[in-house]
Structure formats: structure tokens, C-alpha cells
VOGUZA-705495 format. One record per residue: x, y, z of N, C-alpha, C in turn; residue number from 1; residue in one letter. Coordinates in steps of 0.05 Angstrom, whole numbers. Atoms other than C-alpha are relative to their C-alpha. Example, Ala and Ser with C-alpha at 12.3 -4.5 7.8 and 13.67 -1.06 7.14 Angstrom:
neast nnorth nup caeast canorth caup ceast cnorth cup n res
18 -24 0 246 -90 156 18 24 0 1 A .
-16 -24 -1 273 -21 143 -15 22 14 2 S .
//
This chain:
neast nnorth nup caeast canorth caup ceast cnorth cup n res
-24 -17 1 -244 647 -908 19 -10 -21 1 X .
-23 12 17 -181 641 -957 11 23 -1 2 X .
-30 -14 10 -121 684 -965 18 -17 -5 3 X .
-17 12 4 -52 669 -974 20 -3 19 4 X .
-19 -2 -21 6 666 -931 25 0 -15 5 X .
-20 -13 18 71 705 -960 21 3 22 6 X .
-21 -5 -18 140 699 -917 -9 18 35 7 X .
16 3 -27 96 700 -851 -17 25 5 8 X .
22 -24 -1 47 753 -877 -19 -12 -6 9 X .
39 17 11 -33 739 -887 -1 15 -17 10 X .
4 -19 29 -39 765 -965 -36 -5 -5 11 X .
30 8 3 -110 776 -986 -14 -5 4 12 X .
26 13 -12 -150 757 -934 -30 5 -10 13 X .
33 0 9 -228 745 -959 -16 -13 16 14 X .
20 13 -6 -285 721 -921 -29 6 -7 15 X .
21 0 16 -351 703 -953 -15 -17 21 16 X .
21 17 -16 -421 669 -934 4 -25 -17 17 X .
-8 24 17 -425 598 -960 28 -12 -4 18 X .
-17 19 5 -377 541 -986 14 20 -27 19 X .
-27 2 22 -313 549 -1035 -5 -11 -17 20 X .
6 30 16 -324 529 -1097 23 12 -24 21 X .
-30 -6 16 -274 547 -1164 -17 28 -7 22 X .
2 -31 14 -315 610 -1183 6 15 14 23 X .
-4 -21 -17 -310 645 -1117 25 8 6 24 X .
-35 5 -11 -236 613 -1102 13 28 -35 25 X .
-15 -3 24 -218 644 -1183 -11 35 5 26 X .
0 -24 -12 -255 715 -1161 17 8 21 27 X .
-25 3 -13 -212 711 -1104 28 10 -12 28 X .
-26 8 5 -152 696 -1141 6 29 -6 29 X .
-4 -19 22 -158 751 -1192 -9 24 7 30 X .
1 -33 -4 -187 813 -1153 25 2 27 31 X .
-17 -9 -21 -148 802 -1091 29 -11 5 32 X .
-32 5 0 -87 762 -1091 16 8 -22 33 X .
-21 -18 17 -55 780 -1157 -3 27 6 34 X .
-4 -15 5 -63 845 -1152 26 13 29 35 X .
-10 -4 -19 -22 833 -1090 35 -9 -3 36 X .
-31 12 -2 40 794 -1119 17 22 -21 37 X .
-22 -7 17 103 813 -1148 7 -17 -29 38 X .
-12 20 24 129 779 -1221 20 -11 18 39 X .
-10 9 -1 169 730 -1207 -8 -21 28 40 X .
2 22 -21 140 696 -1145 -20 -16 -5 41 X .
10 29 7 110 621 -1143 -25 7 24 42 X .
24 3 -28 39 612 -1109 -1 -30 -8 43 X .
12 40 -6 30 536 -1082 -28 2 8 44 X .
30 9 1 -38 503 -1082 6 -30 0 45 X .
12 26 -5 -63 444 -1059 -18 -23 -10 46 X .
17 21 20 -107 388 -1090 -30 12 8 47 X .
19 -20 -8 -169 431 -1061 -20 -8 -29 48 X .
23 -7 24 -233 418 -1125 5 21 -11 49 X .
5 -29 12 -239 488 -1134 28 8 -9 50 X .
-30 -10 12 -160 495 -1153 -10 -13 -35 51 X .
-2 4 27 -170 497 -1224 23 11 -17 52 X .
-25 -2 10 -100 497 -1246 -3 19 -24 53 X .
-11 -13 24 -100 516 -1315 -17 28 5 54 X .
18 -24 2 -147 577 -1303 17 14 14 55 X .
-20 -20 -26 -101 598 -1239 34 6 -21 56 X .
-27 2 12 -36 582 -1288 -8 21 -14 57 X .
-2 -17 19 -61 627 -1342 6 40 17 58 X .
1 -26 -16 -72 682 -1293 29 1 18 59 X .
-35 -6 -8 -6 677 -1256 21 7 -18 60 X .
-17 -5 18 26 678 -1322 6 30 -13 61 X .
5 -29 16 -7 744 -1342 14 14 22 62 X .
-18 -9 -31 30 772 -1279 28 5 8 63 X .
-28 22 -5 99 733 -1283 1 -7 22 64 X .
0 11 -24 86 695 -1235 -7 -36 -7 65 X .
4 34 4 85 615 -1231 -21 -13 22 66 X .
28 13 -18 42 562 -1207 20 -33 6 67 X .
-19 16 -12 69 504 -1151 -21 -23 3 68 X .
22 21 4 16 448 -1147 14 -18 25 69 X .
-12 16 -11 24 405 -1087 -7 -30 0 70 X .
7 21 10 25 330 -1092 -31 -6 25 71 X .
27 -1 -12 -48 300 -1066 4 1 26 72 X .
3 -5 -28 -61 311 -994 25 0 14 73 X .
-28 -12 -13 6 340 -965 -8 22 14 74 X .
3 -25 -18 -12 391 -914 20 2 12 75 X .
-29 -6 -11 57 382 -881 15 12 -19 76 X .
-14 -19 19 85 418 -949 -14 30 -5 77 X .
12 -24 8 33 471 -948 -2 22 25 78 X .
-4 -17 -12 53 529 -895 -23 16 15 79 X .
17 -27 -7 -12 561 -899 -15 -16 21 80 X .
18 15 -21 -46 498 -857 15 8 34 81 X .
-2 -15 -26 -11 531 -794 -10 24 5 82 X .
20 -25 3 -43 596 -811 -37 -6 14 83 X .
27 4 -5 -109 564 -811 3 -11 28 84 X .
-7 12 -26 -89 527 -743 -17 22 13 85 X .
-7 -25 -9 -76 596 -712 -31 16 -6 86 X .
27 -6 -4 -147 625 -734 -16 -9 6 87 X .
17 14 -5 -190 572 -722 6 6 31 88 X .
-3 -2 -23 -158 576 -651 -8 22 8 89 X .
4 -29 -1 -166 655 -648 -35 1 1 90 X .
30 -3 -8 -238 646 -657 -12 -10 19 91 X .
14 10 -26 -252 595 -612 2 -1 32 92 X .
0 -15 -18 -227 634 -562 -15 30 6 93 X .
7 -25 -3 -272 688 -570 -30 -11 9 94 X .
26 9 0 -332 643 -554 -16 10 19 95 X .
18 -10 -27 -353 671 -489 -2 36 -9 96 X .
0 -30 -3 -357 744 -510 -18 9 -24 97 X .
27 -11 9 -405 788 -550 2 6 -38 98 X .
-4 -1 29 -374 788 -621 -13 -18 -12 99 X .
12 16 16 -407 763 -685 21 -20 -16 100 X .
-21 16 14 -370 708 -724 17 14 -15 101 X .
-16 -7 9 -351 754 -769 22 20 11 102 X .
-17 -21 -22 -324 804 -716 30 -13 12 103 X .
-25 34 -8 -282 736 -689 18 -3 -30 104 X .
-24 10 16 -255 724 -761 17 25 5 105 X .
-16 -33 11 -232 804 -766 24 -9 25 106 X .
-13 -6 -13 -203 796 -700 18 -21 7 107 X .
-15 23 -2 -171 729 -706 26 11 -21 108 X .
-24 -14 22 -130 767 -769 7 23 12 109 X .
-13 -26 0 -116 829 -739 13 -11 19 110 X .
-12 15 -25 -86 786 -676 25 -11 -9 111 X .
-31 15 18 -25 756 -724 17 14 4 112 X .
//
């Protein structure tokens, strides 16, 4: 999974098969979250591999939009790690019932 989290909205939610890596995170970036922001607002990122700054900067720039970089492993500065909290929990409450994982992620996001 990866979206964003925008003034306590889930932007862009995506879920895929497999691991994160910078091509899928930079598809991501560029079909579904920009086409979601406004000029002028900052997206933060984390020290994450697949954050490939200058590729995400160029593309925020084409936009007007900026790029927030957080220092190495700070998840108490990054908002969205209560997001993820909050789904992880949403699923593993669905464990006794007849949904497929991905039925659990849908309904862990439509549950916000």
C-alpha cells in the first residue's frame, strides 16, 4: 500500500502485489498523487530507498509544489505513520471473516 495523508485525508491511495521499490513508489508519485495536489503545497518523505529525491523534486517542481525530506528515521515527524497504525489495525480486525486481503485493505480505507 502507499498513499499520502493531506490535513487528515488519505490522498492517492494505491495497493499493488509485491515490495516498493523507486520505480513503482515514482509511478505512484506521478499518475496518482500529483495529479492530486495543488501548486504550492510541500509533500514530506522519509529516508524510505525508493524516495529518490531528485526524481520526486523534479516532478513536484513541474507542479509548484516542493519537496520536505525528513531527517533519517523520524517517524514521530512523519503524520502518515499513524495512518498506517490505523490500517494495519483495520485489517487485523477483519481476520475472522470471509474477505480477501485485498477486500480488508479497501475496507480498512473506506472505514477512515
Amino acid at each position: 500500500m502507499v498513499a499520502a495523508w493531506c490535513q487528515g485525508e488519505v490522498l492517492a491511495p494505491w495497493t499493488f502485489t509485491g515490495s516498493c521499490d523507486a520505480s513503482l513508489f515514482e509511478v505512484w508519485f506521478q499518475t496518482q498523487l500529483l495529479p492530486n495536489l495543488k501548486p504550492g503545497q510541500v509533500v514530506i518523505l522519509d529516508n524510505a530507498t525508493f524516495h529518490r529525491k531528485h526524481v520526486l523534486t523534479q516532478m513536484l517542481q513541474e507542479v509548484g509544489c516542493s519537496l520536505l525530506p525528513l531527517p533519517a528515521y523520524s517517524p514521530d515527524f512523519n503524520p502518515i505513520e499513524s495512518l498506517w497504525h490505523q490500517i494495519k489495525h483495520r485489517i487485523r480486525h477483519h481476520v475472522g471473516d470471509t474477505l480477501n486481503f485485498w477486500d480488508k485493505v479497501d475496507a480498512a480505507f473506506c472505514s477512515l
